[in-house]
Residue, then its C-alpha position, 0 to 999 in steps of 0.5 A: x888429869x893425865x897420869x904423869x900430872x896425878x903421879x907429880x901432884x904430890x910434888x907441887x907447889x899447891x901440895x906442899x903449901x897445903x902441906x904445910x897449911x894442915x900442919x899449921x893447923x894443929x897449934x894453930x886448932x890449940x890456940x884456937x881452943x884457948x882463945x875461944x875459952x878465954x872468950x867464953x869465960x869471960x862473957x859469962x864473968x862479964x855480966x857484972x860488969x866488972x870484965x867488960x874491958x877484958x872482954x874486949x880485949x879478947x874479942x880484939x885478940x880474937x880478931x887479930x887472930x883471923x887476921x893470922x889466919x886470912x895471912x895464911x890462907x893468902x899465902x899457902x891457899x891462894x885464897x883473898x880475903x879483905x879484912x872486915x871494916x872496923x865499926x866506928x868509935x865513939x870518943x873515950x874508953x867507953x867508946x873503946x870498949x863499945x868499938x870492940x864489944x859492938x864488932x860482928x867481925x870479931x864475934x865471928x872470928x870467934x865462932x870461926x876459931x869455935x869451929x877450927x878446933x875439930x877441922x884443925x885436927x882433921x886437916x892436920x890428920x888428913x893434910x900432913x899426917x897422911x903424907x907423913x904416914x905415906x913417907x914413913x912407909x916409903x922408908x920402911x925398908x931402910x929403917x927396919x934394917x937400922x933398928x936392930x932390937x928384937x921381939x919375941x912373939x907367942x910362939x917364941x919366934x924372934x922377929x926383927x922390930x918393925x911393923x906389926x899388924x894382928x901377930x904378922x910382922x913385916x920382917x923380911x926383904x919381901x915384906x919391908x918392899x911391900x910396906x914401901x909400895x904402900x908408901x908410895x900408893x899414900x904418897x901419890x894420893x896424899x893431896x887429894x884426903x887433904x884437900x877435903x878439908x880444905x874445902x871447908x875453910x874456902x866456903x867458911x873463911x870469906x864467910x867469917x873472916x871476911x866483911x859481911x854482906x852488910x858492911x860491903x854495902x856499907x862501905x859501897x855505898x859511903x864511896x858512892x855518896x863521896x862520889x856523889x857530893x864531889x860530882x855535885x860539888x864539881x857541878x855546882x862550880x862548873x855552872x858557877x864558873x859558866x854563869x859568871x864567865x859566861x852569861x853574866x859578863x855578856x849580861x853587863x855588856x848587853x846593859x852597858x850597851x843599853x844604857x849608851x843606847x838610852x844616852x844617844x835617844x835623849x840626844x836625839x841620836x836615832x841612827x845610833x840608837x837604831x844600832x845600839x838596840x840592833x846590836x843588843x836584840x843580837x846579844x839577847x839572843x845568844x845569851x838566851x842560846x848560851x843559857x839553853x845550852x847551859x841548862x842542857x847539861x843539866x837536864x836536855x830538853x830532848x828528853x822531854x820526849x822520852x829517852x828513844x827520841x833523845x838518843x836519836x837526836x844524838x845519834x844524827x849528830x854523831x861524826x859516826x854512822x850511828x844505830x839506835x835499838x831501844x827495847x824498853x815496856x815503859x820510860x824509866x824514870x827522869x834520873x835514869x833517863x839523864x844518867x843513861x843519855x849522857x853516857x850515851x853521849x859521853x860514849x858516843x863523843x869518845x868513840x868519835x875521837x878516838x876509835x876510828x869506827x865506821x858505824x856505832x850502835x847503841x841499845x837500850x834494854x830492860x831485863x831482870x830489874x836492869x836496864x842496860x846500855x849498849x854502845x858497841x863500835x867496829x873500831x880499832x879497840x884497846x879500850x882499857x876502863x882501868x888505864x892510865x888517862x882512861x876517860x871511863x873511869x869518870x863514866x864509871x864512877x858516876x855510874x856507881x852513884x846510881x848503883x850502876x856497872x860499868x864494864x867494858x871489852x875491847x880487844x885489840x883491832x876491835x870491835x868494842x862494846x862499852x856496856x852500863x847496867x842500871x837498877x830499874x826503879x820499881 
């Protein structure tokens, strides 16, 4: 850090936010204090039962006050913090009171606002009092002169009232200078003592204050199976949709046409006959051929095979020059397969449409425990996964289900890599 800038840090906005944060901190410590004793007293009177609805509605007060304290540390730390979920609740005051006494996140708020006693203090002494130590001396000069009572010391000398230190009084022009030189020392040091303490709340708020590792996961995983059952759901139609529009109808014409096919062999017309069986061997076949490509969407049969096979396959049908690198000690599992080819085939169709790319290759490996896919083309980039219209926020939700990630780096002017990281079952 440059001279100047440690000179000026003192003036920032980051010091004065922080400032201010440490001298918050103090009240702030109090109503901690109080809270976490009301707490206390009541979950001892609460074993006959009597305080249980007080209880809770402390620990909801103990709570609510976290969330004043997440509002700070995002306003004056910069530091984000999502507010814990809340447990669900059974219907009734039981369930009321069962919602608030079950909450780990108010438990835990509560040994936060346990801890924020001593640290409140620290932070307001190290935080704001340093500073305001700092700017006191700075004015001491000016102050000394306007304070125009006197003290007596032992030996009977008369000094000007100010600042003493073990009999020596800081009462002369030379003397008041040196005070502010001090001043000014503490005032340019002042954020770093401060920030000390600070460091304590970025590693306990997220921890205590934030949602557990447990309820995150939670969480991921009720979106995951929303996502899951909305993408069977959608499947489910989509191959009803087909069968009837498709296969079905084609179905009812192929037995129409037999059944005219039938009429004219018990007129004796052959010729025609001959035609009308003609034409429907003709519309077996498609049918057969419109049912093969309908259970590929299911499951492709190149993956029979194995996944290296199916990827190659894909590969000599892509519109782009297409490389395959598979680095896999053994075949993962059939879901895993199907998952990691259709996004391969998904990618490979956007990078078709839309990347003007000369060649594509698409790896498969197995590293730690995951298995990544690869897709990486030398076209135009710009490929946003977030984006308005973007087709790879689908990809990624589906990828989700499977407690996958899908991440994407695509400069503009190229080249992209799309990248898919899948969980190996053991």
């Amino acid at each position: 850090m440059a001279p100047g800038t440690v000179m000026r840090e003192h003036l920032t906005g980051r010091s004065w936010r922080e400032r201010l944060y440490s001298l918050l901190s103090l009240p702030l410590a109090a109503l901690g204090l109080a809270a976490v004793l009301v707490t206390t007293i009541l979950g001892l009177l609460s074993a006959g039962l009597l305080f249980l609805p007080m209880l809770a509605l402390s620990l909801r007060a103990d709570r609510a006050l976290a969330s004043l304290y997440r509002a700070l540390a995002r306003g004056l730390l910069r530091l984000e913090i999502a507010a814990p979920p809340r447990p669900p609740r059974a219907p009734g005051l039981s369930g009321l009171m069962g919602q608030h006494l079950g909450d780990p996140a108010a438990w835990r708020a509560c040994l936060y606002l346990l801890i924020r006693i001593p640290l409140g203090v620290l932070q307001f002494t190290l935080g704001f009092l340093w500073w305001a130590y700092g700017l006191l001396f700075l004015c001491y000069p000016v102050l000394w002169k306007v304070e125009p009572a006197h003290e007596i010391d032992k030996a009977g000398v008369a000094h000007s009232f100010g600042l003493e230190i073990a009999g020596f009084y800081f009462d002369t022009w030379p003397r008041a200078l040196l005070v502010a030189a001090v001043g000014v020392l503490v005032l340019v040091a002042s954020p770093w003592p401060g920030r000390l303490p600070l460091l304590a709340d970025h590693y306990l708020m997220p921890r205590l204050l934030g949602p557990s590792a447990a309820s995150l996961r939670l969480a991921q995983l009720t979106e995951t199976r929303a996502h899951a059952i909305n993408e069977a759901a959608a499947t489910l139609r989509r191959i009803e949709r087909d069968l009837h529009d498709g296969a079905q109808a084609r179905l009812v014409a192929l037995g129409m046409r037999l059944g005219r096919a039938e009429r004219r062999l018990t007129q004796g017309d052959l010729e025609q006959c001959r035609s009308l069986l003609h034409e429907s061997r003709q519309e077996t076949k498609e049918i057969i051929g419109e049912l093969r490509e309908l259970v590929s969407g299911i499951h492709p049969p190149a993956l029979d095979a194995g996944l290296g096979p199916a990827l190659t396959t894909l590969a000599a049908r892509s519109a782009i020059a297409t490389r395959v690198e598979l680095d896999l000690p053994e075949r993962p599992s059939a879901a895993v397969e199907t998952m990691l080819y259709f996004a391969a085939a998904e990618l490979l169709a956007n990078a078709g449409k839309h990347s003007e790319a000369e060649s594509v290759t698409v790896s498969v490996r197995a590293a730690r425990g995951r298995l990544s896919l690869l897709v990486s083309d030398d076209g135009k980039g710009g490929v946003q996964l977030d984006g308005s219209g973007s087709g790879l926020r689908g990809l990624a939700e589906r990828v989700r289900v499977a407690d996958g990630v899908l991440t994407a780096t695509s400069p503009i002017g190229g080249p992209t890599t799309i990248a898919i990281e899948l969980p190996a079952p053991a």
